[in-house]
N, C-alpha and C positions, 0 to 999 in steps of 0.2 A: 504494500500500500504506500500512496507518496505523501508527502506533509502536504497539506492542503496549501494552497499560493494564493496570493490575490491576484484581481485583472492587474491595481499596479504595478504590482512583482515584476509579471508577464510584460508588458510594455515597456515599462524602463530596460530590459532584454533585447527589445528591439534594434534592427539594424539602424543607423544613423541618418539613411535615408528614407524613414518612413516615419510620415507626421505621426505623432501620438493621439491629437486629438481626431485628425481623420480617420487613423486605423479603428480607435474607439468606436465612432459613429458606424462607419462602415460593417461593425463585428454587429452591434445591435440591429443594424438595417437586414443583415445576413441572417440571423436568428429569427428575428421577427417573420424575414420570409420563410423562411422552414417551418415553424410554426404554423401557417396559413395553411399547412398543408394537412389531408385527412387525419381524424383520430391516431388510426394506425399507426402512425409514424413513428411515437410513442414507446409501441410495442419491437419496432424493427431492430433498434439497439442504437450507436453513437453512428454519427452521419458526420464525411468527411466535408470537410468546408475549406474555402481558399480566400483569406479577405488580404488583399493588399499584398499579394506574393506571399504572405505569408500562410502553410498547412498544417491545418489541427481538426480536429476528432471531434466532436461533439452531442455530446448526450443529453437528448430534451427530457427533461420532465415535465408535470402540471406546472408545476410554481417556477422552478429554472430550470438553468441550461449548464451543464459540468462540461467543462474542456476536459478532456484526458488526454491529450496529446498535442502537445502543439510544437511546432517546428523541427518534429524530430525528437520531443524528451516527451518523455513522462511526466504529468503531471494533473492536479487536482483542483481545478480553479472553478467555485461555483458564482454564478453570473443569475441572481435575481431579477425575476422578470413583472 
């Protein structure tokens, strides 16, 4: 199991040429459409996502959304929705 991380953890990780506050928005804009999509989605398991060159994993639930994977590591970053 990994140490739980925050979003800001994750972001100040970023490479140097990628806004912080655009990546931000951009992750929320990405989720929210996955979201739109039927019930089931839920049940399929963590759905791979690409926001800003950047790839990671992501696990929907009812209330949020858990990164487990982003850029190549492991990790635990839950994202309230």
């Amino acid at each position: 199991m990994t140490k739980e991380t925050t979003l800001a953890e994750l972001i100040s990780g970023l490479p140097p040429t990628i806004d912080p506050a655009k990546f931000t928005a951009d992750l929320f804009r990405a989720i929210s459409r996955l979201r739109r999509r039927p019930l089931d989605v839920y049940y399929a398991g963590p759905r791979s996502l690409r926001v800003d060159g950047v790839t990671m994993m992501v696990d929907l639930q009812p209330k949020q959304a858990v990164i487990i994977h982003f850029n190549g590591r492991q990790v635990n970053v839950q994202v309230p929705l």
